[in-house]
N, C-alpha and C positions, 0 to 999 in steps of 0.2 A: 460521278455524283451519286449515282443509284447502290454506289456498295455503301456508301456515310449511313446511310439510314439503317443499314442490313448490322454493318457493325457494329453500331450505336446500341439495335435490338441484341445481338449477341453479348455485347460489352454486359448492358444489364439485366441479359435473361442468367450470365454466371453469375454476377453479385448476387441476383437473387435466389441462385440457389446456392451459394455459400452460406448467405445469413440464414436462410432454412435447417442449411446444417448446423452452424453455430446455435442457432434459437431451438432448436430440434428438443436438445437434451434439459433444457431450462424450463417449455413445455412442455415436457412430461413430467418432471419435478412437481410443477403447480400441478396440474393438472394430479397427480397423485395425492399432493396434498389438501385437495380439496374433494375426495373421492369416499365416500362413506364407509363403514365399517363392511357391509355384505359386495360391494362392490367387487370385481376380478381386476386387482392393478398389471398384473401380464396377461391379460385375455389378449389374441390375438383374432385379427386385427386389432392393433389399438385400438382406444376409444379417449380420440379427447376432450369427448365433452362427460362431463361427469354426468351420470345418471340423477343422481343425488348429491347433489353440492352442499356440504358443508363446513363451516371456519371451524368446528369442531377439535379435528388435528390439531391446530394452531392453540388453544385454548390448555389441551393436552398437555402438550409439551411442555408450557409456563409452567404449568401445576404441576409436571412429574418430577421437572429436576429444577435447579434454579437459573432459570434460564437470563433472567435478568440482571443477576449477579454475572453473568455469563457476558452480557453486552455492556455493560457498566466497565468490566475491566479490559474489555475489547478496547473501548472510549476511552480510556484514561490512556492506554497501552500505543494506541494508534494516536492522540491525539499530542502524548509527546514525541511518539518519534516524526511526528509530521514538523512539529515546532523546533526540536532542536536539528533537524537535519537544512531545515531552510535558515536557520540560522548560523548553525557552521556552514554548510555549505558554500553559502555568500560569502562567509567572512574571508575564506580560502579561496574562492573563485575571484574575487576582485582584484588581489595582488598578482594574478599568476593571469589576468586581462589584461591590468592597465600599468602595472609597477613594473621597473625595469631591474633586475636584479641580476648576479652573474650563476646561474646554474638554472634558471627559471623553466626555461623550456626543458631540461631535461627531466627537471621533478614533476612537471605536470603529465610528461609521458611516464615517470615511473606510477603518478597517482592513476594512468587510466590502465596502464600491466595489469593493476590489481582487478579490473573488470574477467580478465579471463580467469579468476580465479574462485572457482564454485565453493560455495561456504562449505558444502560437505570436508574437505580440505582442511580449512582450518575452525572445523568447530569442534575435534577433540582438543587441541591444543586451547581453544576459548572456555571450554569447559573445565578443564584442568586450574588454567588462570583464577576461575570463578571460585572452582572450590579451594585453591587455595589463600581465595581475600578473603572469602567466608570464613574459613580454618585463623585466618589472621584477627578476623573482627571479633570472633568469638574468644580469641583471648584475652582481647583488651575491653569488650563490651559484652558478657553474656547474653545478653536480652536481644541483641541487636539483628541476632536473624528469627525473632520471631515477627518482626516488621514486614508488612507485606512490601511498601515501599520498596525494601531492597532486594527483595526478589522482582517488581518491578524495574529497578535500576536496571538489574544483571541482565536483562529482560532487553531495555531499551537500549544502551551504551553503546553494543554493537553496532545500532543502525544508526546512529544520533549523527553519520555523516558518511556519506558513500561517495565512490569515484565518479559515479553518474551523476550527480546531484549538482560537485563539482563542473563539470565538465559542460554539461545542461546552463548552469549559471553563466563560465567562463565565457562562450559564447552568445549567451544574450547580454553581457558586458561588454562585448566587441565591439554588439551593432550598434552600442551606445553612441551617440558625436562626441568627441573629445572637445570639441567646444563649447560643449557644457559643463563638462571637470574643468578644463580653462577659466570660466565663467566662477567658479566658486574659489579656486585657486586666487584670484585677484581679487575677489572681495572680503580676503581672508581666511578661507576655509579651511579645513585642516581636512587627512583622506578621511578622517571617522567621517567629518559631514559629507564629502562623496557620496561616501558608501550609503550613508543613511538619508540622504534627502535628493539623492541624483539616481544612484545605480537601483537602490530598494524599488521605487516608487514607477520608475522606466520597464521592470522587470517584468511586473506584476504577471504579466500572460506567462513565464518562465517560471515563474516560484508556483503557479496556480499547477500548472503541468506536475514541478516537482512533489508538489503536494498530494497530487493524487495517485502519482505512482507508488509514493511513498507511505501513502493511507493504505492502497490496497496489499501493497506489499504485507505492512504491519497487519491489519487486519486476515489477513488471509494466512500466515506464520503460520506452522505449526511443527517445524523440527525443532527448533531454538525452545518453544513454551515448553516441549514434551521435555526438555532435559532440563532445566532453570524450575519449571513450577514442578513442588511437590504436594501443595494443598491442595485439592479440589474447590474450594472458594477462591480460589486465585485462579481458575483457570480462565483462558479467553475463550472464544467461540470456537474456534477452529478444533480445540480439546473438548470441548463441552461436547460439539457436533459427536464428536468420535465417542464420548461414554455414552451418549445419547445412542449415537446406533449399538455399543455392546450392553446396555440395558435395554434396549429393544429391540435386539439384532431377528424378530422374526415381524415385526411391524413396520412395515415397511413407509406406511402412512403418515406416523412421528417425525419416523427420518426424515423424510422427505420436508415434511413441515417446517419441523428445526433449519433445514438446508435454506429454504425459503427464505426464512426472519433472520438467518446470518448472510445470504447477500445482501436483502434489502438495506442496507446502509451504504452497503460500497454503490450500489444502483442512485443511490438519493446521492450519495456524495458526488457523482459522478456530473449529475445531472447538473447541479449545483455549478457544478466548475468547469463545465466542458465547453462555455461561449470562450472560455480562455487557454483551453485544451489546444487547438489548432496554430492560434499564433505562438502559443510556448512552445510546443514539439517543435518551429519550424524556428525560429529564433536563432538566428545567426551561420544560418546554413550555409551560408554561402562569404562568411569570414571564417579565419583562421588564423 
């Protein structure tokens, strides 16, 4: 009985020095960006409390480049591939759940192969793809790649449904009761309505999960934008961040600022969704 208490203290004297590590690099970030101009950002020892605190940085950085143009198209960018990935995702997860069909199992393990397969792999052959619909559009439509749109398209397409997404769904349609689908079945249902007023709405802590991995994913991009955007008014945050520091690759203070105002959304989104974080990740662990 006397080691429970001993291991209990050891259990969470590691977590907490994990999350120190984790949190380590995030306070210094603020802590830099809120550090005044005469300040020493590597004075050693550290110092995390600012001498002179002020949002000054943060004010900076709006004003120097357009940074707000910058999270607008983060928002547009992140906010479709949030919607169309829960939406394909579902629509593919429900028949490879609950429909019986002859090859099923095999395609849904061909669909999760593709998880081992790092996009470095196949993003020259997506970029090749790209330029040559553009090469195509431009014959039939001149105007049509001045459209930011469709460098947003080229943009989003890729992610508009992944194998995890899948797989993540297929599984919290498992733990669904089938005597509920039964239920709608005898009252005339058709699968659309399954799908959309049984599987959707049962889900909800799954798709909340899908949503947020799939926010940070999108918002945090930065291979994919660097070869797709070539206006600088299109660019997302993750680009932005980067001309940001080689326009002020010796201020270290901006940077860090700009770093700051491009997590704070995936921070808030997170926040937002994470009472539904825990049932979704865990959602149908123990079907198959």
């Amino acid at each position: 009985m006397k080691s429970k208490p001993l291991a209990l203290a050891l259990t969470y004297a590691t977590l907490v020095g994990v999350a120190l590590l984790t949190l380590g690099p995030f306070v210094w970030l603020v802590v830099t960006a809120l550090k005044g101009g005469t300040e020493n950002i590597f004075a050693y020892p550290p110092r995390l409390i600012p001498e002179q605190p002020t949002l000054g940085n943060f004010v900076a950085v709006w004003q120097a480049v357009p940074f707000g143009r910058y999270v607008w198209n983060s928002v547009l960018v992140a906010a479709a591939s949030v919607v169309l990935n829960l939406f394909f995702a579902s629509l593919a997860a429900y028949p490879l759940a609950r429909m019986r069909f002859k090859g099923r199992d095999g395609f849904f393990y061909l669909v999760l192969s593709t998880m081992m397969v790092p996009f470095p792999v196949i993003m020259i052959p997506l970029f090749i793809l790209v330029t040559k619909l553009n090469t195509g559009l431009m014959a039939v439509t001149p105007n049509a790649l001045n459209s930011p749109y469709l460098a947003y398209t080229w943009l989003v397409l890729p992610t508009s449904v992944t194998a995890f997404g899948i797989f993540l769904l297929r599984q919290a349609f498992l733990a669904i009761p089938l005597e509920l689908e039964e239920a709608v079945i005898i009252d005339g249902g058709s699968a659309w309505d399954i799908w959309w007023k049984i599987m959707i709405p049962l889900s909800r802590p799954a798709l909340a999960t899908l949503a947020i991995f799939t926010f940070v994913g999108s918002w945090g991009d930065f291979l994919w934008p660097l070869l797709v955007l070539k206006d600088p008014q299109l660019y997302t945050l993750p680009l932005g961040v980067a001309f940001l520091a080689g326009t002020f690759s010796a201020n270290w203070r901006l940077i860090a600022a700009g770093s700051v105002l491009a997590v704070l959304p995936i921070v808030t989104f997170f926040l937002v969704m994470q009472r539904h974080f825990v049932g979704g990740a865990t959602a149908g662990a123990v079907k198959g």
